[in-house]
C-alpha positions in Angstrom: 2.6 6.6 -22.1 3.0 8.4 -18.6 -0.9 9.0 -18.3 -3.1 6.3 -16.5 -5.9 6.6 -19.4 -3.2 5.7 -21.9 -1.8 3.3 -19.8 -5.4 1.3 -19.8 -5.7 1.9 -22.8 -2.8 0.4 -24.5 -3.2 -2.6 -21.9 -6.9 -2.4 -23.2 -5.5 -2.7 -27.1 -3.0 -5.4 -25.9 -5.3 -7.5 -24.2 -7.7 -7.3 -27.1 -5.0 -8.4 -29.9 -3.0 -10.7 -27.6 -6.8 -12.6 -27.1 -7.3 -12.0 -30.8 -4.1 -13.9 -32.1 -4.4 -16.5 -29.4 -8.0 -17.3 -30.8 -6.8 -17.1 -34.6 -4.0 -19.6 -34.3 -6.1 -22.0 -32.6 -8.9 -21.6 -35.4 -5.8 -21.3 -38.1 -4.9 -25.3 -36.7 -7.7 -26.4 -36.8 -8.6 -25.2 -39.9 -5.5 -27.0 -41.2 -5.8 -30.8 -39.3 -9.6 -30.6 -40.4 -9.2 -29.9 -44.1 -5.9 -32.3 -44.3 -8.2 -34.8 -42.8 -11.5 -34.0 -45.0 -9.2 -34.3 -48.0 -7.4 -37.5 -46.9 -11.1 -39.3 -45.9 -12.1 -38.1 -49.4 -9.5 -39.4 -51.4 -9.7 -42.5 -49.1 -12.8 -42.9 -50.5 -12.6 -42.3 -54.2 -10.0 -44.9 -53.7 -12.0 -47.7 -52.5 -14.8 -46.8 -55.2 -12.0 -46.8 -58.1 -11.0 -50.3 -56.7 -14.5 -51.7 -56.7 -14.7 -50.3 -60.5 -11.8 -52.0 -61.1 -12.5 -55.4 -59.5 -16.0 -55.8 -60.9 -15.2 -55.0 -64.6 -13.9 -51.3 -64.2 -14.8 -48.4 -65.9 -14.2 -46.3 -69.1 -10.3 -45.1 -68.0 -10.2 -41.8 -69.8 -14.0 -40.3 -68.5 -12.9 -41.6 -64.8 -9.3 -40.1 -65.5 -10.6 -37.3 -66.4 -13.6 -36.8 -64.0 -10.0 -37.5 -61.2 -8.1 -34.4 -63.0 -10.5 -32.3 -62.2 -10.6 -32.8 -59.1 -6.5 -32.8 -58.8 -6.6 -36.4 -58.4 -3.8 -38.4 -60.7 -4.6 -42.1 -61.4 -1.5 -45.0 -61.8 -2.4 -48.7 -61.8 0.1 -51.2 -60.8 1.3 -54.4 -62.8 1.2 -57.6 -61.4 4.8 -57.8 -61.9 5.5 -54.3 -59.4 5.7 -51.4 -62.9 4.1 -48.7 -62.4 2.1 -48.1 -65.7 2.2 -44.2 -65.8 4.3 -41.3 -67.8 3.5 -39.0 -65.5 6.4 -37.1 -63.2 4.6 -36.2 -60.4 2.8 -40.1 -59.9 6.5 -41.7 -60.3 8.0 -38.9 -57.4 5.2 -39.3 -55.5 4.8 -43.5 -55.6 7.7 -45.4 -53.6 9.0 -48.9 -54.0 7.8 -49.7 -50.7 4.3 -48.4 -52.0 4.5 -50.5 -54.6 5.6 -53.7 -52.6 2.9 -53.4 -49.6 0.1 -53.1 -52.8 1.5 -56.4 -54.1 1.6 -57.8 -51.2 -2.4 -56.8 -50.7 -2.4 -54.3 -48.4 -3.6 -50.7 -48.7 -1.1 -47.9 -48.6 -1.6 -44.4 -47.6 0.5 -41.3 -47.1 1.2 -37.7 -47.1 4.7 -36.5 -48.4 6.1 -34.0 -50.9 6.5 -35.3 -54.5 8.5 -32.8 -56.9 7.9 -29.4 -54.6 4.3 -29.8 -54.1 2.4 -31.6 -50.7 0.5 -35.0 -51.6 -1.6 -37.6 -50.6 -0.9 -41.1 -51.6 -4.0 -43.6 -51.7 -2.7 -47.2 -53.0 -5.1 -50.2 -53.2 -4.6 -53.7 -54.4 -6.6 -55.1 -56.7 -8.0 -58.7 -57.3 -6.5 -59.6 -60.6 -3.4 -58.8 -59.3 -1.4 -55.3 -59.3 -3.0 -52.7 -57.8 -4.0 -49.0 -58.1 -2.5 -45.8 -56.9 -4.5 -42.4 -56.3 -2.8 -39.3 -56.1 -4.0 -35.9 -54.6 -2.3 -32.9 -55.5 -2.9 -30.6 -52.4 -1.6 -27.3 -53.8 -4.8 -25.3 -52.6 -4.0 -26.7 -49.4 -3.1 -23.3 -48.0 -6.3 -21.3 -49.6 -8.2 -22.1 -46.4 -5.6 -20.8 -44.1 -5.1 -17.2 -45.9 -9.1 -16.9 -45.7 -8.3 -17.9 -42.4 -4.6 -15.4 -42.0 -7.5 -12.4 -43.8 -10.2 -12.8 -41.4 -8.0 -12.9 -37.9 -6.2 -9.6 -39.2 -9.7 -8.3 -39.8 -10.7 -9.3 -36.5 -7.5 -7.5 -35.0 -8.3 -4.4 -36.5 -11.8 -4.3 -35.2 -11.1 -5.9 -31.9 -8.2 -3.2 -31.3 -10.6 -0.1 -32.2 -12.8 -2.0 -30.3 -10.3 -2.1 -27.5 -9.2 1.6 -27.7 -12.4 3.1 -27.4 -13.0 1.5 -24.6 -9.9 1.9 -23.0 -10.2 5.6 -23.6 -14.0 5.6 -22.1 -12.8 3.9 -19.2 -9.5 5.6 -18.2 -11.7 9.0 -18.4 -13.9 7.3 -15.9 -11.1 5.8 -13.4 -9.2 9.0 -14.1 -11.5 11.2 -13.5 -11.6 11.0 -9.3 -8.5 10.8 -9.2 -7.8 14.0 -10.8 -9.9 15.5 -8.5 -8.3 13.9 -5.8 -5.1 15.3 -7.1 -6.8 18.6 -7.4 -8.4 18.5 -3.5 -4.6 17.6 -2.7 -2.8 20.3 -4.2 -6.1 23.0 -2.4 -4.7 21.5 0.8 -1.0 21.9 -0.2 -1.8 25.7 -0.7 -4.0 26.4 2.4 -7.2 25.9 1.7 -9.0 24.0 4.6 -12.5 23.6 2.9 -11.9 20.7 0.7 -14.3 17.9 0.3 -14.1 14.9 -1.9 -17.5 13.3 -3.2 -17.5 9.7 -2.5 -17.8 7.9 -5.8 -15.6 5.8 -8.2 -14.5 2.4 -7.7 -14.1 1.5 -3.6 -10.5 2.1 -3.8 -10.6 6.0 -5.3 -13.7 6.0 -2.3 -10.9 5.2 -0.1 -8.5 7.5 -1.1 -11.2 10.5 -1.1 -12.4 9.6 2.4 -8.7 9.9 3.2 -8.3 12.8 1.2 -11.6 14.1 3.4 -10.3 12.7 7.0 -7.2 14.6 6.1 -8.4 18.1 5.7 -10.4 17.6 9.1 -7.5 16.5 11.0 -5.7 19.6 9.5 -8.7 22.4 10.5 -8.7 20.6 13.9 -4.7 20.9 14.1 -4.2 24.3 12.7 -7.3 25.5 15.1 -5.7 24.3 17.7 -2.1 25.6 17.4 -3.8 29.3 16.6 -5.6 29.0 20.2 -2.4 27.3 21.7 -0.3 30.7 19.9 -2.8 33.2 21.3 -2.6 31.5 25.1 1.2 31.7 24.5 0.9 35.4 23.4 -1.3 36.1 25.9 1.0 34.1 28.6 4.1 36.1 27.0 2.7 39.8 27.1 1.4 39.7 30.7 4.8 39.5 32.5 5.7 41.8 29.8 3.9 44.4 30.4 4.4 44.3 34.1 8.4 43.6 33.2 7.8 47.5 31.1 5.2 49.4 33.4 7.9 48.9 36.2 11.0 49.6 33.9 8.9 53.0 32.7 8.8 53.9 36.5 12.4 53.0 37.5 13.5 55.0 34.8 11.5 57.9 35.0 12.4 58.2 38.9 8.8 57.7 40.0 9.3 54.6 42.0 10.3 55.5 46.0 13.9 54.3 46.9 11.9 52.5 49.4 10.0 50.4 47.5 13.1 49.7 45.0 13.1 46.1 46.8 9.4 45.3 46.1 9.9 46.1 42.4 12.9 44.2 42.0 11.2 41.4 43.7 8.6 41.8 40.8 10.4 41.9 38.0 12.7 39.3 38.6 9.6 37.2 39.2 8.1 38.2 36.3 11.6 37.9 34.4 11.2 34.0 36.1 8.1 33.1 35.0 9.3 34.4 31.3 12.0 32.1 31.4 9.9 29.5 32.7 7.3 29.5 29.6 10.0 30.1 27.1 12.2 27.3 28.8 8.8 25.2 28.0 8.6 26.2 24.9 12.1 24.9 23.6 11.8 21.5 25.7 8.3 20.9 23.3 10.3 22.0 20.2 13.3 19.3 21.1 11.1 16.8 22.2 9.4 17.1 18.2 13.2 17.1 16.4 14.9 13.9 15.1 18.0 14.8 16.9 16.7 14.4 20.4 19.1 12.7 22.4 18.2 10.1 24.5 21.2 7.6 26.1 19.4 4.0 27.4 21.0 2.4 30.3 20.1 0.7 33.1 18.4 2.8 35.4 18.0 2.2 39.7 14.2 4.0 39.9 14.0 3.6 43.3 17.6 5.5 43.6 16.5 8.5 41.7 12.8 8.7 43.3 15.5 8.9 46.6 17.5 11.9 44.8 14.5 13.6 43.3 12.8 13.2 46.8 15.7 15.2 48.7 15.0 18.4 46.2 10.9 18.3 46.5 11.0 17.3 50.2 12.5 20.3 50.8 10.4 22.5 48.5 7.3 20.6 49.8 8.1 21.9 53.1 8.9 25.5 52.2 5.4 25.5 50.6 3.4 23.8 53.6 2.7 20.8 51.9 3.4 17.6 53.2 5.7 15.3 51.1 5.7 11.6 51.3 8.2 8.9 49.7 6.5 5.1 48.8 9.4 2.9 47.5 10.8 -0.5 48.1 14.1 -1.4 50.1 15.7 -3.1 46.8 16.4 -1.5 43.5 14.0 -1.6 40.7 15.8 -1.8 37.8 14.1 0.0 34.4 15.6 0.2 30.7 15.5 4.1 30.5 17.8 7.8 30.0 18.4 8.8 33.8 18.6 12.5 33.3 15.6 12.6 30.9 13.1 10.5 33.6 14.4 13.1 36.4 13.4 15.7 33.6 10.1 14.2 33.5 9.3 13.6 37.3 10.2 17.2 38.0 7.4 18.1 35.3 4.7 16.2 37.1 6.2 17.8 40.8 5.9 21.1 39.4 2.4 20.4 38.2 1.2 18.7 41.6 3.4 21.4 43.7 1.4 24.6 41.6 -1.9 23.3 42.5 -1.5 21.7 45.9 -3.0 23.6 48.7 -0.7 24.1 52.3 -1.5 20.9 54.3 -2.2 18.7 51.3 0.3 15.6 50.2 2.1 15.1 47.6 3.4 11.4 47.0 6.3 10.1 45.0 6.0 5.9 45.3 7.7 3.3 43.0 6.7 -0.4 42.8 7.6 -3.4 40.2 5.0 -4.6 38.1 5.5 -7.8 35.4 7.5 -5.7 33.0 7.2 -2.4 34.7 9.0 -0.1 36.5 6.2 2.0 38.0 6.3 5.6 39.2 3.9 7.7 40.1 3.3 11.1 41.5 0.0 11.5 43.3 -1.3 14.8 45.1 -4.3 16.0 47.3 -4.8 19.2 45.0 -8.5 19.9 43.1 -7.7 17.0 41.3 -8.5 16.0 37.5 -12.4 15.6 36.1 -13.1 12.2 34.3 -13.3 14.3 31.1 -9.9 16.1 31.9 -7.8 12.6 32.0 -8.6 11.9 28.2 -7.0 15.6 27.1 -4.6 15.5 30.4 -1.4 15.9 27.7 -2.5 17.7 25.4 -0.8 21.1 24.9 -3.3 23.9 27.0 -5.9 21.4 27.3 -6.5 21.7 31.1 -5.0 25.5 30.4 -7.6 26.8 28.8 -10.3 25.0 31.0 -9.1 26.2 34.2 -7.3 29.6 33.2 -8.9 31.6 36.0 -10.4 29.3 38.1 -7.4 27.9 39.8 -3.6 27.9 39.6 -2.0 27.0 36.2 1.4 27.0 34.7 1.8 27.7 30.9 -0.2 25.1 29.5 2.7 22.8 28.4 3.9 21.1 31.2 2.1 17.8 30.9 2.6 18.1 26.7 6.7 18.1 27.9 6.4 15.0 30.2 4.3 12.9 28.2 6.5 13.2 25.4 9.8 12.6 27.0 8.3 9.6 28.2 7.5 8.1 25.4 11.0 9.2 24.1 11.9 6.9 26.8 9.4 4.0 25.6 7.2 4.3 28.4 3.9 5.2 28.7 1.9 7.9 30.9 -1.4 7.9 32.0 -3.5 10.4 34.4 -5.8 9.5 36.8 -8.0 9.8 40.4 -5.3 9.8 43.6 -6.7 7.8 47.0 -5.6 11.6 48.6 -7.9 13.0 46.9 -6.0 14.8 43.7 -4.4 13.9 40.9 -2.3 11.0 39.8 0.4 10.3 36.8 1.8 7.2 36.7 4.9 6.6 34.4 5.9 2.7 33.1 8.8 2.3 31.9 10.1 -1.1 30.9 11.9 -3.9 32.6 15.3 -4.9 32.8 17.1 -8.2 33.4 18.0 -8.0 36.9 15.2 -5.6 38.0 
């Protein structure tokens, strides 16, 4: 069965019969070594009665004989000379020459074999005139007791199996039962419904997998909510610098614009056209960074060499912007395991970040340093700086976008998102923090190599 209801139940049957059969073949052996030995005790004694008869005057043969017969008991004596005095088949198969031997020689004799096709019990006794007597027991009810026995286990399968069944049954509905519902809260999800919530009862482990089930659906509302207000920012971020990119394109074409201010619009548009390509350029660096393709070439990387390169490009930027740029790095290399084009990509994120809200007159610092395991970079500013509440959400995709959208400079919102994910692409880590000039800091590890 496919179903977990008739899977317990047929484990539940199983179980029950399996214990069932155990227990009857136990009770079916000892039924059998008891009544083997009850018989064997019984004929023991008959036999030491018959030979006290027989020693101490005996009795009337035929009444004992026939008393013996009924209770399948056949009778033999023994001649002093070793001839057994009996006609009767099943005494002479049954009786041995070494039977009669160890009875002349005065000891008692007792056995179990199989005289003429049926199973026996020999009880031989000397007597003390000489000779001896020989007691026969023909077991051939032997097996009665065993097919009461055999009737009653396959009675006790039948019930214990019903038994089994129904309760299999009642408890697969009840185990079942939450999990079809979880299946059913899984499938709502699967379709787009946001609004499911599990109950928490069963056994601990279907409590689990509803509180799962539960923690699931939350993370989804939260996710979902969140990529709706990221798309509206983004729509909002896109239609802005189109609509100045139209408004100006209108005019051009419909003559309206002065040939003397032809410059000034061009000047707009192609910043607006910039700042398009800017967001959209963002936009397809977050997409990469989230694809299994994303290339990313290790190989021993000189930090302190590319902080110099990258400081050449934003020195002179720095400068054209009034802001004072300042290089912190060691005289030796610092050696870090790391892709040397994807860590430029990321340090030009955070210069871009520190460089859009850095004031004319303010630092910006680029220093390196070795820690035990660490390459360290870090890019530290004297802008507004970051709340204690912003450096929890710093990387988050228009976390710090949407809280300071119209307060103070801000660039599309994804920035931070970008860096943060290429450096853990690089198996690094980035964290944000306070700066000692008074804005923000972003410090990258990346780890380590031999040599470094």
């Amino acid at each position: 069965m496919k179903t977990l209801a008739g899977r317990i139940s047929l484990l539940s049957i199983g179980i029950a019969v399996l214990t069932a059969l155990i227990a009857g073949a136990l009770a079916l052996g000892l039924i059998r070594n008891s009544g083997a030995a009850a018989a064997r005790s019984d004929l023991a004694r008959i036999a030491d009665v018959a030979q006290s008869a027989a020693d101490n005057g005996g009795l009337p043969r035929k009444p004992v004989a026939g008393a013996l017969r009924g209770l399948r008991i056949r009778t033999a004596l023994i001649s002093p000379k070793g001839r057994l005095v009996t006609k009767k088949p099943l005494v002479i198969a049954a009786v041995t020459g070494d039977d009669i031997a160890q009875i002349l020689a005065g000891r008692e004799v007792r056995a179990a074999r199989s005289a003429k096709g049926h199973a026996v019990f020999v009880e031989g006794r000397p007597l003390a005139r000489g000779g001896g007597i020989v007691l026969i027991e023909l077991r051939a009810d032997a097996v009665a007791p065993e097919k009461r026995a055999l009737r009653r286990i396959a009675l006790a399968l039948v019930i214990a199996g019903s038994v089994a069944a129904i309760l299999g049954l009642l408890v697969a509905w009840r185990l079942a039962r939450p999990l079809r519902r979880t299946a059913a809260a899984a499938h709502a999800l699967a379709a787009g419904h946001r609004d499911v919530t599990l109950p928490a009862q069963g056994p601990a482990e279907v409590i689990e997998v509803s509180d799962a089930i539960n923690g699931l659906a939350g993370a989804l509302r939260h996710s979902e909510a969140r990529q709706r207000q990221f798309l509206l920012s983004v729509s909002h971020d896109l239609r802005t610098p189109l609509t100045s990119i139209t408004g100006y394109a209108e005019s051009l074409a419909e003559g309206v614009i002065p040939p003397e201010e032809a410059g000034h619009v061009g000047g707009v548009l192609l910043g607006e056209a910039k700042r398009l390509e800017r967001l959209v350029g963002d936009l397809l660096d977050l997409a990469r960074l989230g694809a299994h393709d994303f290339r990313v070439e290790f190989a021993p990387v000189d930090v302190t060499a590319l902080a110099g390169a990258a400081a050449h490009v934003w020195y002179a930027r720095c400068t054209a912007a009034g802001v004072a740029f300042r290089l912190e790095a060691p005289i030796g290399p610092v050696w870090a395991s790391s892709d040397a084009n994807r860590l430029r990509q990321a340090l030009d994120g955070l210069f871009d970040n520190a460089l859009r809200v850095t004031p004319a007159g303010a630092p910006i610092v680029l220093a390196v340093r070795r820690e035990p395991g660490a390459a360290v970079v870090e890019v530290r500013d004297g802008g507004p700086g970051l709340a204690d509440a912003d450096l929890a959400v710093a990387f988050e995709q228009g976390a710090l976008y949407e809280r300071y959208r119209g307060v103070r400079q801000v660039g599309t919102g994804l920035g931070l998102a970008i860096v943060h994910g290429l450096v853990h692409r690089l198996a690094g880590s980035v964290e944000a923090g306070h700066a000692t000039e008074g804005g923000a800091r972003f410090t990258v590890r990346l780890p380590l190599v031999s040599g470094g």
